[in-house]
TIDOTOR-640161 format. One line per field, with one value per residue (C-alpha): y, z, x; residue in three letters. Coordinates in steps of 0.1 Angstrom, whole numbers. Layout:
N
c2 = Y,...
c3 = Z,...
c1 = X,...
code = ala,...
END
This chain:
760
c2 = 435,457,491,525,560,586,616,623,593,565,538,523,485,460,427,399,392,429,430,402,417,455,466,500,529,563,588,624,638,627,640,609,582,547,520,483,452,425,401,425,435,464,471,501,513,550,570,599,620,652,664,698,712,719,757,765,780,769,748,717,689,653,624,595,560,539,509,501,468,457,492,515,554,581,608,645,659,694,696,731,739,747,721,695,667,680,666,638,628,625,586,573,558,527,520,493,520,539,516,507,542,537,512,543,549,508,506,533,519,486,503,524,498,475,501,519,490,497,530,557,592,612,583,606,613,599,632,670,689,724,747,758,721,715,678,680,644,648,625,599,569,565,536,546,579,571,567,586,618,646,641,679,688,712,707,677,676,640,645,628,595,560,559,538,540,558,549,569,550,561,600,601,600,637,652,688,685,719,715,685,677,641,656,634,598,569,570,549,540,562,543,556,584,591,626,625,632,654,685,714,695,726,722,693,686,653,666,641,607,583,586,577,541,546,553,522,505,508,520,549,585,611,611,633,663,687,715,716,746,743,707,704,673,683,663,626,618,622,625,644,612,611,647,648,610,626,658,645,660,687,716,745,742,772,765,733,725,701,715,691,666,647,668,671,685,709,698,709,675,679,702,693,681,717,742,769,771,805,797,771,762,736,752,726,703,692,710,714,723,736,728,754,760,738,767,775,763,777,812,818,816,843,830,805,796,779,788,762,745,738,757,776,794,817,831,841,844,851,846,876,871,859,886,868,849,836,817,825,798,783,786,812,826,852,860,879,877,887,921,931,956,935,942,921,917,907,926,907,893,876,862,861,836,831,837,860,886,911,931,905,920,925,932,965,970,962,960,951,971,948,933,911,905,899,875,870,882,916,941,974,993,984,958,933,919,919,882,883,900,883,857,887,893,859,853,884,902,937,961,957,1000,1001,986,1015,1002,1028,1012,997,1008,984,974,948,950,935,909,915,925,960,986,1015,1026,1052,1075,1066,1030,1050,1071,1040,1040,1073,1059,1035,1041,1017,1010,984,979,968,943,949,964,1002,1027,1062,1069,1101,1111,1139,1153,1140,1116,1127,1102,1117,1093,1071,1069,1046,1041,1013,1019,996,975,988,1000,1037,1066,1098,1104,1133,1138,1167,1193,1182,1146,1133,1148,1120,1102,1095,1069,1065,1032,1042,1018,997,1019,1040,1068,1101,1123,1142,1177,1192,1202,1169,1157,1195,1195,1157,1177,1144,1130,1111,1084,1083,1054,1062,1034,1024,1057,1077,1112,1141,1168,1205,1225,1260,1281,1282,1284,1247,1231,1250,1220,1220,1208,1175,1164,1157,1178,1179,1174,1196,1176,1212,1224,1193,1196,1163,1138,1119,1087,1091,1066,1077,1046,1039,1068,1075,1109,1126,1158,1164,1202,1226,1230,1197,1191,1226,1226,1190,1173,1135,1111,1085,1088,1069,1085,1048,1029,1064,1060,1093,1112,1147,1162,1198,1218,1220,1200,1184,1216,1216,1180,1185,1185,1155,1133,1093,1073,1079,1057,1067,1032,1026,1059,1060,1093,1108,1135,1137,1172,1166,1182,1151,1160,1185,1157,1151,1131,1105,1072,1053,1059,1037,1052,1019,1010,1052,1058,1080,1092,1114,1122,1156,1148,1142,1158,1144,1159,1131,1102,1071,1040,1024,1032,1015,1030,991,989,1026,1046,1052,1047,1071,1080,1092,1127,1116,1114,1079,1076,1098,1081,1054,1061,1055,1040,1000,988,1000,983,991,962,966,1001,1002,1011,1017,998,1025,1054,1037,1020,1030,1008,979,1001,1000,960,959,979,965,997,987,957,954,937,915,920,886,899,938,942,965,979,984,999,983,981,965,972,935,929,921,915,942,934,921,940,957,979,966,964,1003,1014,999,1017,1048,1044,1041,1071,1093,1081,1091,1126,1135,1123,1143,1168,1170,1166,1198,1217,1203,1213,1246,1252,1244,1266,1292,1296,1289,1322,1338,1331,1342,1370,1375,1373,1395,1424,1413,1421,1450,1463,1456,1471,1504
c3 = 1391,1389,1403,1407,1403,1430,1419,1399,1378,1408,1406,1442,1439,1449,1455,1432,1461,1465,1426,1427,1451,1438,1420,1422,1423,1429,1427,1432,1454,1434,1400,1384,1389,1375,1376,1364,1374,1397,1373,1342,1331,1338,1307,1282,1308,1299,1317,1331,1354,1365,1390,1380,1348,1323,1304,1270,1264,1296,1303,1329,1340,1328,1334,1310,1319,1302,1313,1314,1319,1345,1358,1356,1348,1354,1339,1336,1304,1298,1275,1255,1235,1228,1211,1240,1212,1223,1261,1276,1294,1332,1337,1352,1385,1391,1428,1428,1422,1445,1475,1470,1470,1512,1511,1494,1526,1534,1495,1500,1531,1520,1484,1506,1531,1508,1481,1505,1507,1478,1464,1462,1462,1467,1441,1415,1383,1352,1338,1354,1354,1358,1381,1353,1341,1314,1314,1302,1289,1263,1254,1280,1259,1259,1240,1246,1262,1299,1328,1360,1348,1363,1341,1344,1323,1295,1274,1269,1253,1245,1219,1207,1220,1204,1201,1179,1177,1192,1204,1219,1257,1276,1255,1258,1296,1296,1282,1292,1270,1248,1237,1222,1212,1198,1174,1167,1174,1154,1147,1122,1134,1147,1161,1141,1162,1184,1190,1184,1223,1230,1232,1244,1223,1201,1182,1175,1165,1145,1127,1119,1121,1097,1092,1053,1067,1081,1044,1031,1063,1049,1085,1089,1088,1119,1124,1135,1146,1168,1183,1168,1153,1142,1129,1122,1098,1083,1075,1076,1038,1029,992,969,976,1011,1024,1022,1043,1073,1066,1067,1091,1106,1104,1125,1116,1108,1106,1087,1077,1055,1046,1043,1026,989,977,933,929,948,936,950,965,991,1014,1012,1050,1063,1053,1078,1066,1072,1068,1051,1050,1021,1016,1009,991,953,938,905,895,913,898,889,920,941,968,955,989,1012,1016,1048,1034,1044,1044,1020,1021,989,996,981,956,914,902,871,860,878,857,866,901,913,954,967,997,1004,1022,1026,993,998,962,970,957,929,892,885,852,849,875,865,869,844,845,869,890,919,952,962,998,989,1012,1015,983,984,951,958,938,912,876,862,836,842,869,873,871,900,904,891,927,955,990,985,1010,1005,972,977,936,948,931,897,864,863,837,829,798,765,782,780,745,727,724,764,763,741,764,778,747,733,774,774,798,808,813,849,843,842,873,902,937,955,986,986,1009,1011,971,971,935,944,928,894,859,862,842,842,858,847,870,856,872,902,892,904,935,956,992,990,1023,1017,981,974,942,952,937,902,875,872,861,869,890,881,901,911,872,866,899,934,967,997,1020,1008,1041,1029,994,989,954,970,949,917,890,893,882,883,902,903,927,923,948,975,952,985,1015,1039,1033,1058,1052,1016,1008,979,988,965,934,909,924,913,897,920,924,952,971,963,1001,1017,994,1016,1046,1064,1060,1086,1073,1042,1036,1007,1012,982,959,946,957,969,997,995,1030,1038,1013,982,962,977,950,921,902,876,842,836,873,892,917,952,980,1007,1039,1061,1074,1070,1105,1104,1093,1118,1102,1072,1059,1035,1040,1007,989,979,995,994,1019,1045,1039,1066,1081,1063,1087,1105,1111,1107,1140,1133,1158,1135,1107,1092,1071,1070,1044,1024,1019,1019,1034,1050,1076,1075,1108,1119,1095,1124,1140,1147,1161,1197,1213,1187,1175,1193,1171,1145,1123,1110,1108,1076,1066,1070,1091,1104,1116,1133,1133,1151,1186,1198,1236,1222,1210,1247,1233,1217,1230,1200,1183,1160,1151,1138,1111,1108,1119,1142,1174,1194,1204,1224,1261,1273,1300,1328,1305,1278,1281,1259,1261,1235,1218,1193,1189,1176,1145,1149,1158,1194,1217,1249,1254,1289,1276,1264,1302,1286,1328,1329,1309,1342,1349,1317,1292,1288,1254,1251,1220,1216,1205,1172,1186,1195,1231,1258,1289,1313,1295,1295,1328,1335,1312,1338,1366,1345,1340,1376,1385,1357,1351,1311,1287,1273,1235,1233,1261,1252,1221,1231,1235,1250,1247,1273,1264,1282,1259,1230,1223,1238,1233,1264,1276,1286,1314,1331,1365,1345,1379,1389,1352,1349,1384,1371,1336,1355,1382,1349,1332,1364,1365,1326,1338,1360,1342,1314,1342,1354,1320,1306,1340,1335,1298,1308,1331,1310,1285,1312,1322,1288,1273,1305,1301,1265,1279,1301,1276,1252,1280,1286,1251,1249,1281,1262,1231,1252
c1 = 796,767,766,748,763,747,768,804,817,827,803,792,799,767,766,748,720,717,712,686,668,663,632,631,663,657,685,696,675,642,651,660,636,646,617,627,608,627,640,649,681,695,717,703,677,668,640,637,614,608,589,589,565,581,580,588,618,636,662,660,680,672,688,703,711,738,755,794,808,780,780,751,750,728,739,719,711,699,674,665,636,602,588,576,588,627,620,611,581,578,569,539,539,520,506,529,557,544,541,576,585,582,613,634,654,659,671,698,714,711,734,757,765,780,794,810,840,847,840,868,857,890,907,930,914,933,939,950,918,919,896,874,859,886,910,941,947,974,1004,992,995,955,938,904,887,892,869,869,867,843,810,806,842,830,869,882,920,923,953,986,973,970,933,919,881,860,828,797,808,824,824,786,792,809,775,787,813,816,850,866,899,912,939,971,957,951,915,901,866,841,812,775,758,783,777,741,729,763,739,765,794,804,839,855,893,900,929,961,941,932,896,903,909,871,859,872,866,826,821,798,805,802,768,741,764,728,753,786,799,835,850,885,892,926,957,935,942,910,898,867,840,847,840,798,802,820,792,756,745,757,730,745,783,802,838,848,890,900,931,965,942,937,909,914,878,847,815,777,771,801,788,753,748,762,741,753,788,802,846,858,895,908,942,972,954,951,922,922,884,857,825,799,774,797,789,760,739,757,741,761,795,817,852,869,909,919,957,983,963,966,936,947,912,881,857,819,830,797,796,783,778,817,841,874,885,926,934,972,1002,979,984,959,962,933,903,875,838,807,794,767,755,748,768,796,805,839,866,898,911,947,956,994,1018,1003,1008,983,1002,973,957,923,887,862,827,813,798,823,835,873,896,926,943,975,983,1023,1044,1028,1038,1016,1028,1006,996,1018,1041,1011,1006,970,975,971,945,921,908,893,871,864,848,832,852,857,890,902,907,867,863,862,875,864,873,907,932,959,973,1004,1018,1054,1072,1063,1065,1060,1082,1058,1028,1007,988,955,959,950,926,901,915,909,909,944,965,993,1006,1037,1054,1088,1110,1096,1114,1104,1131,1111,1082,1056,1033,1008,1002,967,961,960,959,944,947,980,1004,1030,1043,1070,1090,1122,1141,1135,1158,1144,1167,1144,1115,1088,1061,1037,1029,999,992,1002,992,991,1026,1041,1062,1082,1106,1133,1161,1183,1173,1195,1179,1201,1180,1153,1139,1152,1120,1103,1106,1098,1066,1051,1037,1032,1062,1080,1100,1123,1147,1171,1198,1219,1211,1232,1216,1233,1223,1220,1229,1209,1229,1207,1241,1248,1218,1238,1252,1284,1273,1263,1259,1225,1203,1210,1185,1167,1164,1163,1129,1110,1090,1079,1104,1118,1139,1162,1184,1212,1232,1256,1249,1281,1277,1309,1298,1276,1269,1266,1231,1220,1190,1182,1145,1139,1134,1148,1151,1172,1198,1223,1248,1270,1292,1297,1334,1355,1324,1333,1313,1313,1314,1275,1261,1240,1230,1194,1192,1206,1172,1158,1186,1186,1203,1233,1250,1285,1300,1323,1333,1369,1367,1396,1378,1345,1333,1302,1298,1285,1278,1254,1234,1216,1189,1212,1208,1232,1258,1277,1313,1331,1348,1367,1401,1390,1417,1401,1362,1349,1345,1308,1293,1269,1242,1239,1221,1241,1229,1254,1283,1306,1344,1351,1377,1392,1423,1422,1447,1436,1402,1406,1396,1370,1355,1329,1331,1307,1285,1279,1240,1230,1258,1246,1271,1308,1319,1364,1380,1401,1419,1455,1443,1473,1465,1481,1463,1428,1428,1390,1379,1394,1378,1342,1343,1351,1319,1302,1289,1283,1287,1319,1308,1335,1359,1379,1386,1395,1432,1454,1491,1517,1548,1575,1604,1582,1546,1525,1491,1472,1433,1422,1397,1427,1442,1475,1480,1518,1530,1514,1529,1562,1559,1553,1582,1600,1586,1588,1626,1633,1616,1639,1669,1656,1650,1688,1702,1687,1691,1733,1729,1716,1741,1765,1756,1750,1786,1802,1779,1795,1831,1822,1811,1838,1864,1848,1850,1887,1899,1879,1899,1932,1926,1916
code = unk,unk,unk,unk,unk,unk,unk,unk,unk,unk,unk,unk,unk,unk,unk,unk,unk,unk,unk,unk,unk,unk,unk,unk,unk,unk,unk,unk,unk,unk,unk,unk,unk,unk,unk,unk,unk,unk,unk,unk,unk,unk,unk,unk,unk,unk,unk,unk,unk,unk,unk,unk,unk,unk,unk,unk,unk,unk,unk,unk,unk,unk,unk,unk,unk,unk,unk,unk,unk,unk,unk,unk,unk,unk,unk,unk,unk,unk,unk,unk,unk,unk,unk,unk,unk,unk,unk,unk,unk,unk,unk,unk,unk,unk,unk,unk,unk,unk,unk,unk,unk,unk,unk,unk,unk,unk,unk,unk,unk,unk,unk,unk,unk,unk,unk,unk,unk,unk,unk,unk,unk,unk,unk,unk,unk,unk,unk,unk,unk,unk,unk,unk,unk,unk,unk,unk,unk,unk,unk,unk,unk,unk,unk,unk,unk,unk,unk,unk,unk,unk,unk,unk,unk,unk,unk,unk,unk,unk,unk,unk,unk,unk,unk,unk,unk,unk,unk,unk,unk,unk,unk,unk,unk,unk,unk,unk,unk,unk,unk,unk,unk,unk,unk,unk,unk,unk,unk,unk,unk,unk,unk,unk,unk,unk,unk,unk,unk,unk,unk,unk,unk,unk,unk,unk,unk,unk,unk,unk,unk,unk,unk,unk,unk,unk,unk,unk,unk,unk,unk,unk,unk,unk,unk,unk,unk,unk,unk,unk,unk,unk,unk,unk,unk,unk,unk,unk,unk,unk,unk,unk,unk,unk,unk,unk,unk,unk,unk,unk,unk,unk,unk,unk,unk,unk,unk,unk,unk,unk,unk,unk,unk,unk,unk,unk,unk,unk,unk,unk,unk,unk,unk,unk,unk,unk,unk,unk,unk,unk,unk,unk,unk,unk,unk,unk,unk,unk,unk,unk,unk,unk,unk,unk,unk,unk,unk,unk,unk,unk,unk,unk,unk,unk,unk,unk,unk,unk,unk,unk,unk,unk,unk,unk,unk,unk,unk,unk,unk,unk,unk,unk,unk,unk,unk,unk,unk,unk,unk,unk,unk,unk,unk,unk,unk,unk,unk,unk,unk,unk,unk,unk,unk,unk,unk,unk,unk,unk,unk,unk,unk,unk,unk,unk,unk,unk,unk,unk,unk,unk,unk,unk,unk,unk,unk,unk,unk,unk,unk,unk,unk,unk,unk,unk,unk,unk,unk,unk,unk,unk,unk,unk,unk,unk,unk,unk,unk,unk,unk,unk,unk,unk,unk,unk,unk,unk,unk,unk,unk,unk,unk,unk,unk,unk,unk,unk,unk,unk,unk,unk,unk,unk,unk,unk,unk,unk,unk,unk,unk,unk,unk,unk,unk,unk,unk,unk,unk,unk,unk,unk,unk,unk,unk,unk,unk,unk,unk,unk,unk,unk,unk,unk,unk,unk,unk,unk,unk,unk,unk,unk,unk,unk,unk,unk,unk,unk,unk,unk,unk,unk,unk,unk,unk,unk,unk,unk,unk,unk,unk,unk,unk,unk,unk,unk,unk,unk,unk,unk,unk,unk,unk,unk,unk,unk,unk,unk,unk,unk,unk,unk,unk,unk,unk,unk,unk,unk,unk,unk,unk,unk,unk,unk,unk,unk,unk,unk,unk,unk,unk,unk,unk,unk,unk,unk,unk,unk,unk,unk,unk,unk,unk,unk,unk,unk,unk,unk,unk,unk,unk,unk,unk,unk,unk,unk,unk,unk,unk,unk,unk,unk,unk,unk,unk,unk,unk,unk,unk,unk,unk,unk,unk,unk,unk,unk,unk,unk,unk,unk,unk,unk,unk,unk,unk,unk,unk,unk,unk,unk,unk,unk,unk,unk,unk,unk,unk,unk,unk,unk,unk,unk,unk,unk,unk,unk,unk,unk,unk,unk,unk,unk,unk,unk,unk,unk,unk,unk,unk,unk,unk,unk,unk,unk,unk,unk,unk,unk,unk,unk,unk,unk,unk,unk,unk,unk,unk,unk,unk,unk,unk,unk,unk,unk,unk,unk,unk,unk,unk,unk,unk,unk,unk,unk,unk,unk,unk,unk,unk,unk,unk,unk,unk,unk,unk,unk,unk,unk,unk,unk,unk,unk,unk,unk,unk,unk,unk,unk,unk,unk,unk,unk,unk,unk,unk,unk,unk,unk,unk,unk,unk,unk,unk,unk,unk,unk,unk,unk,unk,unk,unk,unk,unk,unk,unk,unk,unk,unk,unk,unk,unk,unk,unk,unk,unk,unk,unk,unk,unk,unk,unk,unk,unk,unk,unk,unk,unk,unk,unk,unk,unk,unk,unk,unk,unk,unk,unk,unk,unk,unk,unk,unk,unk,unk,unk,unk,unk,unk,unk,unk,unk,unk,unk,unk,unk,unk,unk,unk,unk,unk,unk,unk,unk,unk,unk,unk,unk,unk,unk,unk,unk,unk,unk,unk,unk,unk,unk,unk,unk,unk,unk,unk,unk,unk
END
């Protein structure tokens, strides 16, 4: 059957003496004028006219004819430019044409009467499409791009199907496309210049296919690619001498990923056909060399991933125009680059997991603001061997020390080699903000002698095997935050933390550091034992964590004048709290951890603490708490694994409005004496944490464990008919017993005056 599309993608259905008959179609509204002599086929027609001139630099609407099984197209095409060879020409009219122009309207009934049968307007596209032009065609099952479709869509998701090839019919009908996405299919044959008149076709996604089969296939690559700006080829198995067939043409992309492919080798020739390249992406793949000017052309490359990879080597390094460089998870050895005074635009350099033993050399002239050198084996000053040095020298290299980066701010040294560092290493670096040297193997830390850091806010020293640590007065102004834990830490001068005036976070876990209260005569030490440590009158801290410290006392006045908002004084077996060692946080304190202590007592006037919002009490052998009042505002509290049995004085009750966690199972709890906690589950005025596994006791005779959400009401009216009962027996026994004793004092009494009468 041969038809004609008016508008939209429904063809209207003629009949074959209709066909034979036609000589002349004219379309939408005079804008697309299709001239074809009776008697010549129909298939492959393309002309166009428009009747308006045309001006540089405009835009205006063409139109495109293609045929589809026996059914005719026309399809507009926007055409941009200024050079009139970049549109096409309006098209003569004979007078022939012209006279059968006048049997237009005779033409158009003659085509709507008999397409009307059967053409569908309202019929239900293949595909959801949303209200802003985009098809949702995913997971459909789809062996080819399907038909029926809006032709104005601009995003076409077309992925995790079971297409096969794909062809430049029916895709070049959907001319507006901008955005396409054929991801997880089975392509293995793309047909040659299938993009080519796909003018507003800008990113393209052919990742997980198997366009190496098209390589060996002999068929031809992708073709002229005018508009597209980002191609994603990853995970398609491709190798080194397939990469420039897939890019010969591609003159304005900018993003290209062939990442999760088979790639051993970068040489100049590969990226040839796209000029424009500003990111490239060809982490996870094999690379093991990259030849010398591979990127040599591409003057526009900004960003470059080569994550994940087996290159061992980069000397010369010499793109200066690059700002993003990622060679993490290789098996990089050294990196450096000759000397020069040009400028580098280099910003972001990760070079993570890896194995160079030595900090690697940059430019003279730089821009780098952040170094990741984690997880290789970097060691500093005399740990590092001439030997290791010396390929240095024999390539003409320089000392990483006479490089100045003058603008890094973040510096990720962790998971290494490092035993010492020396100020000086700094020295280079005046404007670092964050600095991380955790998990390597340093046993003191200087600081502030020669060096000072401005502008460092966070220093992580965590995981080391430090013992002693010195930081000189103002070499850190702008800390605020400083990560000690899981050190040796014991051996620290007492002020160190009141001299960081921007300090606001210090996490000391697993140390072994003691704390001096207010009394100066506190920080007096017997011989042979380490300094203690001010934490009062540091205005700005706000979090300390002295988890398993071993602390043994919690001096009076530890924190006066130091506003925090979290501690945790936990897992310090045997601590003692003195009275008011948390006086000064009642307006600031919100969460405190005293979990595995063993405390018998608390000493802590915890309904003072109105700002607290969590406390954590497990794990003591704790009996009693001070009552709260309706002025605190707890949101959770854990009693779990201690000593109570009543905590009705403790008035938790009053807790309702804002109490949200109640945490009590592992206490002896009496089910008489504690019967609001049934009365709160009731209400579920908080979350009982494990209320299946909180028990209570009654005391009937012998002591049995019972749940204690359940309703113990009759068993605790009985217990106390009982106990009113034993009362009053008690009651009349000791009135009996005082009677008794009452009139035997008297007769005692009685007699005594009798024998004094007879002996008168």
């Amino acid at each position: 059957m041969m038809g004609f599309l008016l508008k939209g993608p429904r063809p209207l259905s003629l009949q074959p003496h209709t066909r034979s008959a036609l000589a002349l179609i004219v379309a939408v509204a005079g804008e697309c004028l299709l001239s074809q002599t009776v008697g010549t086929a129909l298939h492959g027609v393309r002309a166009a006219c428009d009747p308006a001139p045309y001006k540089p630099g405009t835009a205006r609407t063409s139109w495109h004819v293609v045929t589809l099984r026996d059914v005719i197209y026309c399809q507009p095409l926007r055409l941009l430019g200024n050079n009139n060879s970049h549109h096409l020409q309006p098209m003569l009219l004979s007078s022939v044409h012209r006279a059968m122009l006048l049997y237009l309207p005779l033409l158009l009934m003659i085509m709507v009467n008999e397409g009307s049968a059967t053409y569908r307007a309202h019929e239900k596209p293949p595909c959801v499409i949303s209200i802003n032009t985009v098809a949702h065609c995913q997971n459909k099952s789809f062996q080819e791009i399907p038909l029926g479709l809006p032709v104005n869509i601009n995003v076409l998701y077309i992925s995790k199907n079971d297409l096969r090839n794909l062809t430049k019919t029916p895709l070049s009908l959907y001319s507006f496309v901008e955005i396409l996405d054929i991801s997880n299919n089975k392509i293995r044959y793309i047909q040659p210049d299938t993009f080519e008149d796909m003018g507003y076709l800008k990113e393209i996604n052919l990742s997980d296919n198997y366009l190496d089969r098209s390589v060996s296939d002999r068929s031809p690559g992708l073709g002229l690619l005018p508009n597209v700006r980002r191609l994603d080829l990853s995970r398609n198995s491709l190798y080194t001498d397939m990469i420039g067939y897939f890019l010969e043409n591609a003159p304005h992309l900018r993003y290209l990923s062939l990442s999760g492919n088979s790639i051993t080798m970068i040489s100049p020739e590969m990226f040839s056909g796209a000029p424009s390249l500003e990111e490239l992406d060809l982490h996870n793949n094999i690379i093991m060399d990259i030849e010398e000017g591979s990127f040599e052309y591409l003057l526009h490359l900004k960003h470059i991933n080569l994550a994940l990879n087996s290159i061992t080597c980069i000397s010369q390094f010499n793109l200066r125009q690059l700002q993003s460089l990622n060679l993490s998870k290789n098996s990089l050895q050294s990196f450096y680059t000759s000397e020069s005074n040009e400028e580098y635009q280099l910003r972001n350099v990760d070079l993570s997991d890896n194995k160079l033993v030595r900090f690697p050399v940059f430019p003279n002239i730089n821009s780098i603001t952040f170094l990741n050198l984690s997880m290789n084996l970097i060691r500093f000053g005399e740990e590092t061997s001439q030997k290791e040095y010396s390929w240095l020298e024999e390539d003409g290299g320089r000392n990483a020390s006479m490089v100045n980066l003058l603008k890094l701010t973040h510096l990720d040294l962790s998971y290494n080699n490092i035993q010492s560092i020396t100020e000086d290493v700094f020295t280079t670096m005046p404007m670092l903000k964050f600095v991380n040297l955790s998990r390597n193997c340093l046993e003191s830390f200087q600081f502030g002698d020669i060096a000072k850091l401005d502008s460092l806010e966070e220093l992580d020293l965590s995981e080391n095997l430090i013992q002693n640590m010195s930081l000189g007065t103002g070499s850190l102004p702008s800390l605020q935050v400083l990560h000690l834990q899981n050190n040796q830490l014991h051996t620290v001068e007492s002020r160190t933390f009141q001299d960081l005036p921007s300090i606001a976070t210090i996490n000391l876990q697993s140390n072994n550091v003691d704390l001096c209260g207010m009394n100066l005569e506190a920080a007096r030490q017997k011989p042979g034992t380490h300094a203690c440590i001010f934490f009062y009158n540091i205005p700005t801290l706000q979090y300390l964590n002295l988890r398993q410290n071993m602390l043994e006392t919690l001096p009076q006045f530890a924190f006066y004048g130091t506003p925090l908002t979290f501690l945790d004084i936990s897992m310090n077996l045997g601590l003692t709290i003195k009275p008011n060692a948390m006086k000064g946080l009642e307006n600031s304190l919100e969460v405190l951890h005293v979990e595995e202590n063993s405390l018998v007592q608390l000493n802590v006037e915890l309904p003072f603490l109105v700002q607290l919002r969590y406390l954590n009490l497990s794990g003591n052998q704790l009996t009693w708490l001070p009552p709260w009042n309706k002025n605190c505002h707890l949101e959770t509290l854990d009693l779990s694994n201690n000593s109570f049995s009543n905590l009705k004085d403790s008035n938790i009750p009053i807790l309702e409005n804002t109490l949200k966690n109640l945490s009590l199972y592992g206490n002896p709890l009496s089910c008489c004496a504690n019967s609001w906690i049934s009365h709160m589950v009731r209400r579920n005025m908080a979350s009982i944490i494990d209320l299946d596994a909180t028990m209570c006791q009654n005391s009937n005779g012998e002591r049995v464990e019972i749940l204690l959400g359940q309703d113990n009401s009759d068993n605790c009216e009985e217990e106390e008919i009982d106990m009113n009962i034993v009362i009053i027996i008690t009651i009349v026994l000791v009135s009996l017993l005082t009677a008794a004793v009452g009139v035997g004092c008297l007769g005692f009494y009685c007699k005594q005056k009798v024998n004094q009468t007879f002996k008168a």
